[in-house]
C-alpha positions as CSV (number, residue, x, y, z in Angstrom):
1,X,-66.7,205.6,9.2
2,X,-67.4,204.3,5.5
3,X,-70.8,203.7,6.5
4,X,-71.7,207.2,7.4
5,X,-69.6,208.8,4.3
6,X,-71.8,206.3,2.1
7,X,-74.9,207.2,3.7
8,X,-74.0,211.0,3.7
9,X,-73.3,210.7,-0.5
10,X,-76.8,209.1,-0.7
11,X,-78.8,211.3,1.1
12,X,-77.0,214.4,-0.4
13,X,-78.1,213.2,-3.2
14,X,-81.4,213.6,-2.3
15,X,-83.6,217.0,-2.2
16,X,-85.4,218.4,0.6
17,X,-88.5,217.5,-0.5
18,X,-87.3,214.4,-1.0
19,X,-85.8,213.9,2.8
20,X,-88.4,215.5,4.3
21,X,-90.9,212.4,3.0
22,X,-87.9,210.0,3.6
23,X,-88.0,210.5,7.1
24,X,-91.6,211.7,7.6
25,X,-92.2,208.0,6.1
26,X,-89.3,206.0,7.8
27,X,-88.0,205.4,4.7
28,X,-84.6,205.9,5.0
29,X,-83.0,202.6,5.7
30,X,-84.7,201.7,2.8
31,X,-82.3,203.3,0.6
32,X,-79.2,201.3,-0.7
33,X,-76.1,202.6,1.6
34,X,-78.2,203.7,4.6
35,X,-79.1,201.3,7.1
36,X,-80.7,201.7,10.6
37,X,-77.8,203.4,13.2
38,X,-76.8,206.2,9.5
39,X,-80.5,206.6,9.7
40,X,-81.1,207.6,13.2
41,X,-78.1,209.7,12.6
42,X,-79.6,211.5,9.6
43,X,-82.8,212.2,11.6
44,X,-81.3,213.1,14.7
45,X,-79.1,215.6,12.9
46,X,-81.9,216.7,10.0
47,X,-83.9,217.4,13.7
48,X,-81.1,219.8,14.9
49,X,-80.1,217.6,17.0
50,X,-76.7,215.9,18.4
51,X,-77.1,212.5,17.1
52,X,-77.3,210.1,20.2
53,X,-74.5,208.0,18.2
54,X,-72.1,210.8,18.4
55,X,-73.2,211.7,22.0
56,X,-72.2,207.7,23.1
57,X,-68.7,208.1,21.3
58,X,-67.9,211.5,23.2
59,X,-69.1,209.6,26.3
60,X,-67.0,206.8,25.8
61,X,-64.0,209.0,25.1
62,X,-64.5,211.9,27.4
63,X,-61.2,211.1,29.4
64,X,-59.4,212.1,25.8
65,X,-60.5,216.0,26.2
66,X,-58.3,217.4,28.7
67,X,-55.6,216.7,26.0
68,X,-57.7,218.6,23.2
69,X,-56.1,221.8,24.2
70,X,-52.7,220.4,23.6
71,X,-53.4,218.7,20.7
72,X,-55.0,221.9,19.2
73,X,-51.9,223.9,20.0
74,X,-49.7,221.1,18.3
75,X,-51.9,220.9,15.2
76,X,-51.5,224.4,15.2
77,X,-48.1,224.3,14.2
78,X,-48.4,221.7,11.9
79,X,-47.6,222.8,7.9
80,X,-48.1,220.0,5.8
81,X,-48.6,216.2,6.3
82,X,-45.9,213.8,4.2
83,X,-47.5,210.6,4.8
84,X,-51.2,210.4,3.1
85,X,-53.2,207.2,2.0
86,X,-56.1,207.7,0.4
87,X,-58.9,205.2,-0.3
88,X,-57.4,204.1,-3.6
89,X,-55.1,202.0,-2.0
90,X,-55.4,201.3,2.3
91,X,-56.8,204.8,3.4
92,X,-60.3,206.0,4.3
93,X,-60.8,208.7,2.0
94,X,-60.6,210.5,-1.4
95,X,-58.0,212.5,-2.5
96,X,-60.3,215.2,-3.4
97,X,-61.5,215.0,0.5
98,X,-58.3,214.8,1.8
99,X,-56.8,217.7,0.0
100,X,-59.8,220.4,0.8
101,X,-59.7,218.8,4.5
102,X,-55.6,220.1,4.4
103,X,-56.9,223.2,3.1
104,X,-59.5,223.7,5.6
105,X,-57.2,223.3,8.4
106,X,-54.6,225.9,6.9
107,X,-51.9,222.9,5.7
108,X,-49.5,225.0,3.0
109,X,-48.9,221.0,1.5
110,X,-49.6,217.4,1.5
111,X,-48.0,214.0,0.1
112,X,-49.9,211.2,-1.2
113,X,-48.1,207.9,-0.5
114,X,-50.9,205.4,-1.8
115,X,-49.5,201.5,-2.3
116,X,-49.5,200.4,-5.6
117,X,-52.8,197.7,-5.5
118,X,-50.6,194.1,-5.3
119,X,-48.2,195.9,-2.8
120,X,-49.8,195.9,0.4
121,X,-48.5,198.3,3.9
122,X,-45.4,196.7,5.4
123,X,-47.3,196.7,8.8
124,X,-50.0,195.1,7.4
């Protein structure tokens, strides 16, 4: 997952122009953060296309959406979240991320409960 946020901040970064020759050029990988598989993503998706990366996970995990519907209904309820890490201790993203993401999905509140850097999880 860090591998595609990393490649997604570097390529933002870039301008159309800039993209376009990128991948007209197969350039891509050749940028720090972006290596082959983020690269095939980026063109697939730049393409309008469903990235064949994404298509293999969904494959893989296709006996998970008959639960999607219950799952949505459940999240749907959901008002908050009380239990957060965030990448500045053992999480996988930035609080900045995580709190539009709760936004987004209509949470009215959320609580960050980062470890302190010598204090590691207790289940790990």
């Amino acid at each position: 997952m860090q591998a595609f946020r990393t490649a997604a901040a570097v390529v933002d970064g870039l301008s159309d122009d800039q993209l376009d020759l990128k991948i007209r050029t197969n350039t891509l990988k050749d940028l720090r953060g972006v290596g082959p598989k983020t690269a095939a993503v980026v063109v697939q998706a730049h393409k309008g296309q469903v990235p064949e990366y994404l298509t293999k996970l969904e494959d893989a995990h296709a006996e998970l959406a008959p639960m999607a519907d219950d799952v949505a209904e459940f999240r749907a309820a959901l008002r908050g979240d009380l239990h957060l890490h965030s990448d500045w201790s053992d999480g996988g993203s930035p609080i900045r991320e995580m709190a539009e993401t709760a936004m987004a999905i209509g949470h009215e509140y959320m609580a960050l409960t980062d470890h302190s850097p010598g204090s590691p999880s207790p289940t790990g």
